[in-house]
C-alpha positions in Angstrom: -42.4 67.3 -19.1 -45.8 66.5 -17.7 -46.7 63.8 -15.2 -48.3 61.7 -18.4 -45.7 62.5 -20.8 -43.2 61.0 -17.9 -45.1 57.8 -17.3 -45.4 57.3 -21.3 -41.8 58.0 -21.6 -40.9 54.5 -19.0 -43.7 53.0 -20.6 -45.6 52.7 -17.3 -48.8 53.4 -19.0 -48.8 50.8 -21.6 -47.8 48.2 -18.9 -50.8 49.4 -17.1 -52.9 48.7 -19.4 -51.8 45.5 -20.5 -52.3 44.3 -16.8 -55.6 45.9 -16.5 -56.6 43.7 -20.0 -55.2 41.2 -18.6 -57.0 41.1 -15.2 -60.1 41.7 -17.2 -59.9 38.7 -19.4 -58.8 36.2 -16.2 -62.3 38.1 -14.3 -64.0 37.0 -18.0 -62.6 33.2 -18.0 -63.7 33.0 -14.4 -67.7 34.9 -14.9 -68.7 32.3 -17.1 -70.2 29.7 -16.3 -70.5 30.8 -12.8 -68.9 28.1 -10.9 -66.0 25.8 -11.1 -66.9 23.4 -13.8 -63.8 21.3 -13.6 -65.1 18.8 -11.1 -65.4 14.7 -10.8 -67.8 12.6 -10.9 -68.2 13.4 -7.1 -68.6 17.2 -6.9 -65.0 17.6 -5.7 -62.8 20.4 -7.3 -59.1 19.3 -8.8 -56.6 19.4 -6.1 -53.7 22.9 -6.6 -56.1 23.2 -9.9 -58.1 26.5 -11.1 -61.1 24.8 -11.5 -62.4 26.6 -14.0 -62.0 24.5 -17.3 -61.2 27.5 -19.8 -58.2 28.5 -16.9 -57.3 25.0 -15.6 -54.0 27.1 -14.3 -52.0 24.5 -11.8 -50.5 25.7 -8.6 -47.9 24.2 -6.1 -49.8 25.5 -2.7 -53.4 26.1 -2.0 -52.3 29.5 -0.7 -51.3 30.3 -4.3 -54.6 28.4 -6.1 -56.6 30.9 -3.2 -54.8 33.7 -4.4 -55.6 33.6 -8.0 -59.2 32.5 -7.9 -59.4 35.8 -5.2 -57.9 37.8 -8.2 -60.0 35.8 -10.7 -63.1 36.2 -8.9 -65.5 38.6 -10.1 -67.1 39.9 -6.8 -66.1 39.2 -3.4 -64.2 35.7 -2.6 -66.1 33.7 0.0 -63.6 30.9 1.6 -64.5 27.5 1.7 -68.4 28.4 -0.6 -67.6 25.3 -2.2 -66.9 23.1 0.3 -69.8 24.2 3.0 -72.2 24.3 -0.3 -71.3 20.5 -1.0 -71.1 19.2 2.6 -74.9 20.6 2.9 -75.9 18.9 -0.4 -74.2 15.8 0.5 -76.0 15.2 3.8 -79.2 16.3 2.8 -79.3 15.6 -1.2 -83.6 16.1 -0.7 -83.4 20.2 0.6 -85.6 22.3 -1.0 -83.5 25.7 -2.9 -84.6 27.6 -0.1 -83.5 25.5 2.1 -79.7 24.6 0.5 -79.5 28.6 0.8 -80.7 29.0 4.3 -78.0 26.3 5.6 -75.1 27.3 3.5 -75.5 30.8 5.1 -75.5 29.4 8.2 -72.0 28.1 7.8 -71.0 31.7 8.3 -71.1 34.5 10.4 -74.3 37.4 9.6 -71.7 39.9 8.1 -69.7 37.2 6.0 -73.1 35.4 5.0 -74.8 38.6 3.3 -71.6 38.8 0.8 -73.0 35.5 -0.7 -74.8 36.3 -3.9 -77.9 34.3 -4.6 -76.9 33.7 -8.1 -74.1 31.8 -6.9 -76.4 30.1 -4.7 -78.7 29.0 -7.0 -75.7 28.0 -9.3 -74.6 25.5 -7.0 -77.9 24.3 -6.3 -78.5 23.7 -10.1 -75.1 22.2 -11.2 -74.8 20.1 -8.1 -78.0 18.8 -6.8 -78.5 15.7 -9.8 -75.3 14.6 -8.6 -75.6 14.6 -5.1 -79.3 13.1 -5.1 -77.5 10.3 -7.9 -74.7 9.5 -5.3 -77.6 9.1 -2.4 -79.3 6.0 -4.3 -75.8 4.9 -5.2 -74.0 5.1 -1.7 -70.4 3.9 -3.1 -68.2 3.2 0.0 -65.3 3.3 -2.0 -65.9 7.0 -2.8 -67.4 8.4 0.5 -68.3 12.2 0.8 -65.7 14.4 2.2 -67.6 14.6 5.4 -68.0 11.0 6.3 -64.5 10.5 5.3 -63.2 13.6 7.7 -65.7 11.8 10.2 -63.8 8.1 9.8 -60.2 9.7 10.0 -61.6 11.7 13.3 -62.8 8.2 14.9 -59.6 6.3 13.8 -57.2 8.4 14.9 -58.8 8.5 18.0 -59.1 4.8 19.0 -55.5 4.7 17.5 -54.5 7.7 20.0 -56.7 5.4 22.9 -54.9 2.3 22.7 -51.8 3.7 23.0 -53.1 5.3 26.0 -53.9 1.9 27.0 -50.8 0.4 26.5 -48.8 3.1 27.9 -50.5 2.8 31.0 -50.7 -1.1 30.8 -54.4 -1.0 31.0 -56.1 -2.7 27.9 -59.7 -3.3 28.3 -60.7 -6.7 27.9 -63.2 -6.1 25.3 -59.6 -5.6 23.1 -58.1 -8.6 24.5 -58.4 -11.7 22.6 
């Protein structure tokens, strides 16, 4: 018996197959459109979601959601594309194209930064940019940009993490003293 007539008799080739169809219609669902479409109001992906609406898969860890969109993806996965592409936008709703592109590069090292496609670039830029320039006349505190918010926790924790300091050592300034 030959080495195909061997796999085709434990059906190993078939099985093949329907994996490699299968991996071929997840890269389709994830080519188009482009980007994630399944985001808020905000710009901010679903949380242990595929964000892709036509997948919308649901995951219990973000190591598993990484996993698939890594196998979904149809060129290479960059980490954290959205995330540096919208903190850029957020600051700076006003950047020129050019200029989104330039700074979202520099989130990443020279070797890392030439694996991100222009298309996807542009993508961003084009899906996301009304909706960050909207939220800039609109400056809602109740729904601060991830940034600011990272920013607040930062500064809290850190005068929480203070006046304990203080009061261990039994040495509150008197600004805190009423």
């Amino acid at each position: 018996m030959s080495f195909k007539g061997y796999k085709e008799s434990f059906g190993t080739q078939q099985i093949t197959n329907q994996l490699k169809d299968e991996h071929e219609h997840e890269i389709k669902l994830h080519s188009h459109p482009l980007l994630p479409n399944n985001v808020d109001e905000f710009g901010n992906l679903p949380r242990l979601q595929c964000g892709w609406k036509a997948c919308g898969k649901k995951f219990e860890s973000r190591e598993q959601l990484l996993d698939h969109v890594k196998y979904c993806m149809p060129h290479k996965f960059i980490d954290r594309f959205h995330t540096n592409c919208k903190n850029v936008l957020e600051r700076d709703p006003s950047l020129t194209l050019a200029e989104f592109m330039h700074k979202v590069r520099d989130f990443y090292p020279a070797e890392k930064a030439e694996l991100i496609m222009d298309d996807d670039l542009v993508a961003y830029y084009n899906q996301f940019d009304v909706t960050f320039k909207q939220h800039e006349h609109q400056k809602d505190v109740q729904h601060l940009p991830a940034v600011n918010k990272e920013l607040a926790e930062i500064l809290f924790d850190f005068r929480i993490q203070s006046m304990k300091k203080f009061m261990a050592e039994h040495t509150i300034p008197e600004q805190f003293v009423y």
